[in-house]
VMD Tcl script that draws the C-alpha trace (Angstrom):
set ca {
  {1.28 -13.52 -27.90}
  {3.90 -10.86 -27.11}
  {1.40 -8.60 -25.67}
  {0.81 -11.90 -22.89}
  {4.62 -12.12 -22.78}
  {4.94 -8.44 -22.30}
  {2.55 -8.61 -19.65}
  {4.24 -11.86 -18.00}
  {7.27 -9.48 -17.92}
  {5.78 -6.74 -16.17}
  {4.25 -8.83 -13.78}
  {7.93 -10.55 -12.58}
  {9.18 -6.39 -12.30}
  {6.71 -5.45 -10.34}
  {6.65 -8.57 -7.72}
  {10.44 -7.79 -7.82}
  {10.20 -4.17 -6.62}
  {7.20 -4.34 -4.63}
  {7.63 -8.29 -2.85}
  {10.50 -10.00 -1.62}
  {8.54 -13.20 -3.19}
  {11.05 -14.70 -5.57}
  {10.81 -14.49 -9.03}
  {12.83 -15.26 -12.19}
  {15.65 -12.27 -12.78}
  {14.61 -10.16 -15.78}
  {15.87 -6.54 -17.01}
  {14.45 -3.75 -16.12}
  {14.01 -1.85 -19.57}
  {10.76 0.44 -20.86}
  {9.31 -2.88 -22.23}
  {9.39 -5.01 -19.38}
  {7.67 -2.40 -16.95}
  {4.84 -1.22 -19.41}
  {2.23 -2.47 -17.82}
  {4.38 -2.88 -14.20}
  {2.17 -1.16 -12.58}
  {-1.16 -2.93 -12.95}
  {0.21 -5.84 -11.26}
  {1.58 -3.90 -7.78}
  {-2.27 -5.03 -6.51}
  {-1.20 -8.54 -7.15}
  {0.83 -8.14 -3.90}
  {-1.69 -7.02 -2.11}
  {-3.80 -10.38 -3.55}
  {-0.95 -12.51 -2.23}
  {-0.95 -10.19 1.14}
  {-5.04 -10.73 1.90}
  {-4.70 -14.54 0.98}
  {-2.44 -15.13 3.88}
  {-4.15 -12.81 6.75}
  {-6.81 -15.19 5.27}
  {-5.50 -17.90 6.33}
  {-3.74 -16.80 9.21}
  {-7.38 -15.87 10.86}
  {-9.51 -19.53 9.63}
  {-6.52 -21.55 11.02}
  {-4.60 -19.64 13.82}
  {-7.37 -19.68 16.29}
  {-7.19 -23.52 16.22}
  {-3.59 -23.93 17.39}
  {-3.56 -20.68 19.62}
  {-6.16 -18.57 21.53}
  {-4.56 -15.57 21.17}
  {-6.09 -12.44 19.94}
  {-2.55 -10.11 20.34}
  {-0.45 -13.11 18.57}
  {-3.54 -13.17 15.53}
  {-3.22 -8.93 16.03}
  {0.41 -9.03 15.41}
  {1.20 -11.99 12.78}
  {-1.61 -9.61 10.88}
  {0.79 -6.56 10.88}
  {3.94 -9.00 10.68}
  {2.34 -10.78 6.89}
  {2.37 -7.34 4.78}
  {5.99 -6.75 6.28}
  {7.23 -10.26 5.54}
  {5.56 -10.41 1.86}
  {7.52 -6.73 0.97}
  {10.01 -6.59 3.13}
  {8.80 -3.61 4.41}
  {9.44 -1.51 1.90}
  {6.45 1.01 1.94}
  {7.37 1.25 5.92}
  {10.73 2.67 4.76}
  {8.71 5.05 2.80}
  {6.11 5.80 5.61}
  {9.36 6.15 8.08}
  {11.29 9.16 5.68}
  {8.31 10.91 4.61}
  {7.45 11.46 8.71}
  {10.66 12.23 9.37}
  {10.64 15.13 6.30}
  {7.15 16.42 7.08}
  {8.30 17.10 10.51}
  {10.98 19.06 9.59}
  {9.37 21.78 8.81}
  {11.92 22.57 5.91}
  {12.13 23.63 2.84}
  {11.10 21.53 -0.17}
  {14.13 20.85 -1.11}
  {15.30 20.23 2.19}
  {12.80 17.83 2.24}
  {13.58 16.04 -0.81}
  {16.90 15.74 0.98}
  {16.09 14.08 4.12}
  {13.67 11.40 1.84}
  {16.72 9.83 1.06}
  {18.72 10.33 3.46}
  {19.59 6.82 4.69}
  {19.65 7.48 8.54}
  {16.12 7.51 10.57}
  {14.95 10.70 12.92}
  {13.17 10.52 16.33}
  {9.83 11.69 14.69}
  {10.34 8.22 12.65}
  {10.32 6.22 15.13}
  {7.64 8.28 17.00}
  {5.72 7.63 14.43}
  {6.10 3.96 13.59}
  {5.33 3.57 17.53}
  {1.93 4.75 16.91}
  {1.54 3.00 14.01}
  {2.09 0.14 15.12}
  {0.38 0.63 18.76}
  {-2.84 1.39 16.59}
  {-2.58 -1.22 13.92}
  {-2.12 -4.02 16.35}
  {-4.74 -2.56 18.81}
  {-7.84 -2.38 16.39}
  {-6.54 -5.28 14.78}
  {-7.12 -6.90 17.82}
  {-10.92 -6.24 17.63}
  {-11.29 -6.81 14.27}
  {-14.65 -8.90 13.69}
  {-11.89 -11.67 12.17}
  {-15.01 -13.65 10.86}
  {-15.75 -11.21 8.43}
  {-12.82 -11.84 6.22}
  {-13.59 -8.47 3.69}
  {-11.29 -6.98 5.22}
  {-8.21 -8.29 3.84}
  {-9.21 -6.54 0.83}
  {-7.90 -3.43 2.36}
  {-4.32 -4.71 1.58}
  {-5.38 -4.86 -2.25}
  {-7.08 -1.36 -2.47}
  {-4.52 0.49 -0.94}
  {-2.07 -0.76 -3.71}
  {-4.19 0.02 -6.42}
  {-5.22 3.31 -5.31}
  {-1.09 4.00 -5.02}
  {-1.28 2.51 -8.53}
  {-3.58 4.88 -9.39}
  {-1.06 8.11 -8.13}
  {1.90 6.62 -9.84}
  {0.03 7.20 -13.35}
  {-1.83 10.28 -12.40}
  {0.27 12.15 -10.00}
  {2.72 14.65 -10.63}
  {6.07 13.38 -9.33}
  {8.64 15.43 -7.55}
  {11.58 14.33 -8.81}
  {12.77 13.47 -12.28}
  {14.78 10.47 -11.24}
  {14.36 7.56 -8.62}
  {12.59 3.99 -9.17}
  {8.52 5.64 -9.05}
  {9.48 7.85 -11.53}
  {11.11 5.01 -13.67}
  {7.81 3.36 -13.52}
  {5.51 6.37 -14.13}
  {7.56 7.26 -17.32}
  {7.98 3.67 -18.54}
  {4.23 2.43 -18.12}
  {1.67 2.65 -20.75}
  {-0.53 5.11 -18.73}
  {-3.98 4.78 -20.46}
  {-3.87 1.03 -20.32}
  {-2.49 1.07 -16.85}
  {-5.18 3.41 -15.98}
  {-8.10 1.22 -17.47}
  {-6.38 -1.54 -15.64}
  {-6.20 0.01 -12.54}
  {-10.15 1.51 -12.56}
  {-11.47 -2.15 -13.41}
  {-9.66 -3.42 -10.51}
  {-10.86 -0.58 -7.76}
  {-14.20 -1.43 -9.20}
  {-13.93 -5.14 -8.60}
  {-12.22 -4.64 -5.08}
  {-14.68 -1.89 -3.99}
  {-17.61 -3.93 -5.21}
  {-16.26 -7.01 -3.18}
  {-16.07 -4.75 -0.14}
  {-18.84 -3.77 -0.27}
  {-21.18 -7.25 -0.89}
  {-19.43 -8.48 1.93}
  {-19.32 -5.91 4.30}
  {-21.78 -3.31 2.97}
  {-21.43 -0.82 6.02}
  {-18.23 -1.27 6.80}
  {-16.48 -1.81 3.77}
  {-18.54 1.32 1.96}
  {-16.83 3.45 5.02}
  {-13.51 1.76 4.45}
  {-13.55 2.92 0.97}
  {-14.46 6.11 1.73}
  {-11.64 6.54 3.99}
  {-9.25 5.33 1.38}
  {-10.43 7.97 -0.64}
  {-10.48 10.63 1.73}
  {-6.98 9.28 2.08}
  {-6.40 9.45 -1.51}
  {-7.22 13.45 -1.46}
  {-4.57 14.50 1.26}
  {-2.16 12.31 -0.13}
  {-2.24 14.11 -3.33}
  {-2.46 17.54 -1.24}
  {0.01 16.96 1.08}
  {2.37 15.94 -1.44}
  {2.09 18.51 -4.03}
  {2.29 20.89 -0.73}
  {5.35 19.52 0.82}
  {7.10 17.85 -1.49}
  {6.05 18.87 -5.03}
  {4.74 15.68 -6.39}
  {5.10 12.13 -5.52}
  {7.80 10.04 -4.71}
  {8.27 5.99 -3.49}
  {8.65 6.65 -0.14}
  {5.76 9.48 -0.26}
  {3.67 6.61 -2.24}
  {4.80 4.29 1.12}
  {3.75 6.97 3.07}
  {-0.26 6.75 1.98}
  {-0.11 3.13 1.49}
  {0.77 2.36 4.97}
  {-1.55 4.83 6.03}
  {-4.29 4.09 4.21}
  {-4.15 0.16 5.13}
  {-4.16 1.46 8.55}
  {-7.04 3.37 8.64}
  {-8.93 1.34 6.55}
  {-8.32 -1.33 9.62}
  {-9.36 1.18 12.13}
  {-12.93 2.03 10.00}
  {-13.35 -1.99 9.73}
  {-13.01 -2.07 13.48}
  {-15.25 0.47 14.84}
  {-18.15 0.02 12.38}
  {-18.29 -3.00 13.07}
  {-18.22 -3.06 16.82}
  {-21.11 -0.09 16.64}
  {-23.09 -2.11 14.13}
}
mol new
graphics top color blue
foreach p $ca { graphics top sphere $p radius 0.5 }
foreach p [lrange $ca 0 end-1] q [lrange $ca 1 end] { graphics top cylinder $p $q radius 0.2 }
display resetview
């Protein structure tokens, strides 16, 4: 029983941090976030059962391919709060630099946003809503991406080396129980990939691959730049990888 209630716990911290979905207040303490971590995919659960229903029932109200291309960028944003963008935003901003580490560290939280930031949330969004737009919407697998992309950054929370030895991904990383987490985490990429996959064979086996391809420079780019991990890095691949993951969707299956 309190290894249910322990897990109850950690799932209300990490719908907290990662969701703006409310939840009942609890504290924060080594305890409560022990097994946080294995339940940041849950978001993207609740994330691919609304694009779900946002492409079955849409289309019978409105005929509108950019509206269904931009509520499908709009649900991940509304569910976090666009929290990982704020990551993706200060991680372009500090690659561009071209600074130092450290100067890099600095500009990650640095509250202000850069021109390269916004130059790079243009074409973000430009591409997201554009390939989104030809998505094969029929062929629902692909709301998946939204769950794999969390449990892959899951996955470099617990395995990654983190830059900094403060800061809330570092809280989480030191507090979780990291083999459990891990076994967690692995049974869940294997359940997501396999779903992918059955559903999509083609297109979701190059989807995955992309994610992991992903995966690699994210763990190259930040031990590189930055020395490790941090959140916004984290929101850096996430948002990334759910966008390229759309892109792969998109063309394989307009070529197959």
């Amino acid at each position: 029983m309190a290894f249910f209630k322990s897990l109850l716990a950690s799932a209300i911290v990490a719908l907290s941090m990662y969701s703006k979905i409310p939840v009942p207040h609890i504290e924060w303490n080594k305890k409560n976030m022990t097994y946080a971590i294995c339940f940041f995919p849950v978001v993207g659960i609740i994330i691919a059962f609304f694009e779900f229903l946002l492409i079955k029932f849409l289309p019978l109200f409105v005929d509108s391919s950019f509206l269904l291309s931009c509520l499908i960028l709009f649900i991940p944003l509304f569910v976090t709060g666009g929290i990982h963008v704020d990551g993706f935003l200060d991680t372009n901003d500090a690659i561009s630099s071209y600074a130092e580490k450290e100067k890099r560290l600095e500009i990650l939280k640095d509250p202000h946003i850069g021109a390269f930031a916004i130059i790079h949330l243009v074409m973000y969004v430009l591409l997201f809503c554009g390939f989104s737009s030809i998505l094969n919407k029929s062929a629902w697998s692909w709301v998946l991406c939204f769950v794999l992309s969390r449990i892959l950054s899951g996955l470099s929370v617990i395995t990654f080396p983190c830059a900094k030895k403060d800061g809330s991904l570092y809280a989480f990383a030191k507090n979780s129980d990291r083999l459990t987490v891990t076994v967690f985490l692995i049974i869940e990429l294997s359940a997501c990939c396999t779903l992918q996959i059955i559903f999509a064979p083609v297109a979701g086996l190059v989807s995955i691959a992309v994610a992991f391809v992903l995966f690699f420079i994210y763990f190259c780019m930040a031990k590189r730049k930055f020395g490790g991990i941090t959140g916004d890095v984290a929101g850096w691949f996430l948002c990334n990888a759910e966008l390229w993951m759309i892109i792969s969707f998109s063309v394989i299956e307009r070529l197959a």
